[in-house]
Residue frames as qw, qx, qy, qz and C-alpha x, y, z in Angstrom:
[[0.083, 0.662, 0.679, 0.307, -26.26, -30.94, -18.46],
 [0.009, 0.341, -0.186, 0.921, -26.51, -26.86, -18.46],
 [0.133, 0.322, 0.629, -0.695, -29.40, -25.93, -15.61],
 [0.526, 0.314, 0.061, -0.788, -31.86, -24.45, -18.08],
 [0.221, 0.146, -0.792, -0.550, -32.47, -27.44, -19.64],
 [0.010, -0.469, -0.855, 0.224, -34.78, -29.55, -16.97],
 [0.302, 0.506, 0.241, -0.771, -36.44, -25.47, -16.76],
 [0.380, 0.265, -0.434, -0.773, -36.97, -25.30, -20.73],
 [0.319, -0.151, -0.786, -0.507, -38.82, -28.82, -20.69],
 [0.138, -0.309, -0.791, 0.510, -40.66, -28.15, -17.88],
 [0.368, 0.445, -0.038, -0.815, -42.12, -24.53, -19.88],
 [0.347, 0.089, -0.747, -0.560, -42.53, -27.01, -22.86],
 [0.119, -0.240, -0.938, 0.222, -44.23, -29.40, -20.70],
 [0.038, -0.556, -0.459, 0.691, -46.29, -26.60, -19.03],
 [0.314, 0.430, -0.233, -0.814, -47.39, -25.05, -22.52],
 [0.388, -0.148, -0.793, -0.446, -48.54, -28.26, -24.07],
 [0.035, -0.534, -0.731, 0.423, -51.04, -28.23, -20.70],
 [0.145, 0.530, 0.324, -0.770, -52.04, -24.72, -21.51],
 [0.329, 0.144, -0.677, -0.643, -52.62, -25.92, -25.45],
 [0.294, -0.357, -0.809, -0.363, -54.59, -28.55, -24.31],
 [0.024, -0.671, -0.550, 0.497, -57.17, -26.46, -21.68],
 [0.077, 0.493, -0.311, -0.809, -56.99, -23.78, -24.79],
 [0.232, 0.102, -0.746, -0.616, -57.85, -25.89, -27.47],
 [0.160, -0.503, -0.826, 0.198, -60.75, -27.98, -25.08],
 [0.128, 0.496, 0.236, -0.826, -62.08, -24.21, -24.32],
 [0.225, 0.469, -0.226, -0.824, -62.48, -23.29, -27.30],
 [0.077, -0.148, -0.900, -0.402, -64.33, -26.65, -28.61],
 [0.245, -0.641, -0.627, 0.367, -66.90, -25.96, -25.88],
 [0.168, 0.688, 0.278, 0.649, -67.26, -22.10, -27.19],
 [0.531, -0.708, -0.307, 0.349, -66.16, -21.27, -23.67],
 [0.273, 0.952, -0.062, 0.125, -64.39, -17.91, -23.15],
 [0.622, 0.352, -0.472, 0.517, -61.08, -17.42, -21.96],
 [0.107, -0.663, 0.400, -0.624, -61.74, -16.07, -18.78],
 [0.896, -0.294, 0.216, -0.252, -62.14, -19.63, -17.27],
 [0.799, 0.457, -0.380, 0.088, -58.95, -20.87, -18.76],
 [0.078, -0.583, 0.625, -0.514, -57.34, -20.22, -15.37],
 [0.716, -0.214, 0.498, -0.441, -59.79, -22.36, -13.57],
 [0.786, 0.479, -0.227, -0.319, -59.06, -24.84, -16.00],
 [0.490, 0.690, -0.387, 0.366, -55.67, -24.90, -16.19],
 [0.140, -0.697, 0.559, -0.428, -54.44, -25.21, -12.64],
 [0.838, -0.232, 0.479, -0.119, -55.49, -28.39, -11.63],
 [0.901, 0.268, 0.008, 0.342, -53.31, -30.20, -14.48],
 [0.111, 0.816, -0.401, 0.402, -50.61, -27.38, -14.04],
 [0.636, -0.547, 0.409, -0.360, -50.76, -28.82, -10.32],
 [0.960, -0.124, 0.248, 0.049, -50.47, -32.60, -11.17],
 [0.791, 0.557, -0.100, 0.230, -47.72, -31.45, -13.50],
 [0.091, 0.744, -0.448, 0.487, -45.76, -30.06, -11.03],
 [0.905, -0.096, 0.233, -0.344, -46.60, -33.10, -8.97],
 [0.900, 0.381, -0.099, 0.187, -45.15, -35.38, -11.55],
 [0.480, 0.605, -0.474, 0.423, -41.95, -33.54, -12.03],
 [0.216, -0.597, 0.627, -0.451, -41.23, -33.45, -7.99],
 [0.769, -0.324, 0.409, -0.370, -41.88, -36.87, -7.62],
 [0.925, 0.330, 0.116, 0.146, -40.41, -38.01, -10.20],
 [0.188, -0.838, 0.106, 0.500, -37.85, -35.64, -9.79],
 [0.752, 0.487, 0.417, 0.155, -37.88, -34.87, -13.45],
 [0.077, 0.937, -0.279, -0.193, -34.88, -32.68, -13.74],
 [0.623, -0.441, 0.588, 0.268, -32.65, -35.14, -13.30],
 [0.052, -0.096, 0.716, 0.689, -33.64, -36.26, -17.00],
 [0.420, 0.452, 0.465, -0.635, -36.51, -34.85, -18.75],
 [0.490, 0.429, -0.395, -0.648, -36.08, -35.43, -22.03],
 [0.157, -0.133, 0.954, -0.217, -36.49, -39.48, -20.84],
 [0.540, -0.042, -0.626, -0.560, -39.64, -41.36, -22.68],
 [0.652, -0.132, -0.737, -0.121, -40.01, -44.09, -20.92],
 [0.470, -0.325, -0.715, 0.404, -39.70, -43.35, -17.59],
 [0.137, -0.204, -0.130, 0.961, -40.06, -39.57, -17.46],
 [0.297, 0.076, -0.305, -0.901, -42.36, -38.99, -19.95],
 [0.469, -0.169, -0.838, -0.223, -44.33, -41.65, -19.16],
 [0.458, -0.379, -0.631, 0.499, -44.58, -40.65, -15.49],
 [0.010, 0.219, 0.057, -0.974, -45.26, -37.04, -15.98],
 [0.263, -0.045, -0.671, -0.691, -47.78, -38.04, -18.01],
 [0.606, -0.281, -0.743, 0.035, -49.49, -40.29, -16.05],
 [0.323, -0.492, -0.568, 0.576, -49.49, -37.83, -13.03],
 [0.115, 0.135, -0.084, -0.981, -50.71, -34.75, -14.74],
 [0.532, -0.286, -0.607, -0.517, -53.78, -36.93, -15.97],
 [0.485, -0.403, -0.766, 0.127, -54.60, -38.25, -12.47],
 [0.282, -0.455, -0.592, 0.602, -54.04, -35.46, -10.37],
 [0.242, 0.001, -0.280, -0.929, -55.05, -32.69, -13.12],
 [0.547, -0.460, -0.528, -0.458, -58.73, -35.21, -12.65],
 [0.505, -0.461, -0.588, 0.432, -58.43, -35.80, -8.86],
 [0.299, -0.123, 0.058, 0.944, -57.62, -32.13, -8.62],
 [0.300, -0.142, -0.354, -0.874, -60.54, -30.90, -10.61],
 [0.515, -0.319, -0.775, -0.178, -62.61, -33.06, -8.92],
 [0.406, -0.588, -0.599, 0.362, -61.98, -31.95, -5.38],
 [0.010, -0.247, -0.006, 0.969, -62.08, -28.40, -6.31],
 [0.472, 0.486, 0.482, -0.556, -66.15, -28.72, -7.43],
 [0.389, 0.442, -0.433, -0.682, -65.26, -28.68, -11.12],
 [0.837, 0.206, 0.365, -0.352, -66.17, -32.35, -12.00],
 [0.121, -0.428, 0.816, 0.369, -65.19, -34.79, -14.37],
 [0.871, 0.321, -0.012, -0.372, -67.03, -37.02, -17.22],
 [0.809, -0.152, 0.505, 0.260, -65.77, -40.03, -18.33],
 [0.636, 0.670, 0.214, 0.318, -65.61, -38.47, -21.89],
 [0.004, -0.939, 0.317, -0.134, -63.56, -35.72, -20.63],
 [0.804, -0.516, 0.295, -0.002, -61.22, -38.34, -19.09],
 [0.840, 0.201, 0.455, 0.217, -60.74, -40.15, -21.73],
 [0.438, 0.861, 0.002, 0.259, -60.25, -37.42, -24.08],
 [0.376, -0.878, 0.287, -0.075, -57.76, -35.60, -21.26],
 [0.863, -0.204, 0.433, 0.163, -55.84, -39.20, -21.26],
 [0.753, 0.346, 0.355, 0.432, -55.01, -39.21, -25.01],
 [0.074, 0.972, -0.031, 0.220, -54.87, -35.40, -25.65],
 [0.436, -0.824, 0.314, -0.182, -52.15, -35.23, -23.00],
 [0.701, -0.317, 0.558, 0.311, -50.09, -38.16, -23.72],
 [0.545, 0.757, 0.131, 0.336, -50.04, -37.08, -27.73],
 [0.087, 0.944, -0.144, 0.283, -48.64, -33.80, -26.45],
 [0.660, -0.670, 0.335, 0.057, -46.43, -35.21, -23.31],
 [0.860, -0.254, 0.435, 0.084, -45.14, -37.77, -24.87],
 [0.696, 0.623, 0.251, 0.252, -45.07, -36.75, -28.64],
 [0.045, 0.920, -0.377, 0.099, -42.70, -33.02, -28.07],
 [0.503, -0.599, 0.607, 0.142, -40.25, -35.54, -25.94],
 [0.847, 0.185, 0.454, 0.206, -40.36, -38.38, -29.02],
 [0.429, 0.858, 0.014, 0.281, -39.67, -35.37, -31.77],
 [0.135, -0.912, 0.380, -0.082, -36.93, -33.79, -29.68],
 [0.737, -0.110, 0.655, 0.128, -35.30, -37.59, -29.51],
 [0.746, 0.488, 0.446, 0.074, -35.23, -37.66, -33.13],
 [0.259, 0.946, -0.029, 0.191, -34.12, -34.31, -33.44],
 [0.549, -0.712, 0.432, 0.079, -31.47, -34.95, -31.00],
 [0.870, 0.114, 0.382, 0.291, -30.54, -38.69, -32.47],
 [0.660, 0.653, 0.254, 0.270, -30.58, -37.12, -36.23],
 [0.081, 0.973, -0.180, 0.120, -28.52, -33.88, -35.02],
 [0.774, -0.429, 0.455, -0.099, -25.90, -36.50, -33.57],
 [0.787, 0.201, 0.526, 0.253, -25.38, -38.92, -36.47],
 [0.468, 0.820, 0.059, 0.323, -25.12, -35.47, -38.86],
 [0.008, 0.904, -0.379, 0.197, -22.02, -34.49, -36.58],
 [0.794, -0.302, 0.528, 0.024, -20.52, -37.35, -36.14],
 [0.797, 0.407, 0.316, 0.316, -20.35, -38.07, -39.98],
 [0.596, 0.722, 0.043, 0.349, -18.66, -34.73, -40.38],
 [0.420, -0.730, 0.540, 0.010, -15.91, -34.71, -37.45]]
């Protein structure tokens, strides 16, 4: 596997966080200069995830990768926000939960497809 690959899904990974604290801002007519404070505590659990999961090894993994990265950017991106004074609703939770596994889980399911489909179309013509 070349080296930049764990890095490129780790920027993918690390840009669907900063879509969703972007797109939440901006429901909430908030400005952008809080997008930092936002943003780091899931940044944090996402970097979290990957070293504990050590998600280089294989990131483009669904079930165990994505699934785990996923699952630790939501807990410690709320544990995180929490013990830094920012707070947490249950609606935000919830929302955070689904919002975040769409994006986690959905880029890694599309790239699987794209992979599979790119596979079967070179295979049929070797």
């Amino acid at each position: 596997m070349p080296t930049r690959r764990p890095l490129t899904f780790f920027l993918v990974d690390a840009l669907f966080v900063l879509a969703f604290v972007l797109i939440g801002r901006a429901s909430h007519n908030e400005g952008a200069l809080g997008t930092l404070v936002t943003y780091w505590p899931f940044l944090g659990g996402l970097i979290l995830g990957w070293l504990l999961l050590r998600a280089w090894r294989s990131p483009q993994r669904i079930r165990i990768t994505g699934l785990g990265i996923w699952v630790s950017t939501v807990t410690f991106g709320l544990l995180l926000r929490v013990l830094s004074g920012q707070g947490v609703q249950l609606s935000f939770a919830i929302v955070t939960t689904i919002v975040l596994g769409v994006f986690l889980l959905g880029w890694r399911s599309v790239a699987a497809l794209v992979r599979r489909s790119h596979s079967r179309s070179r295979s049929r013509t070797a």
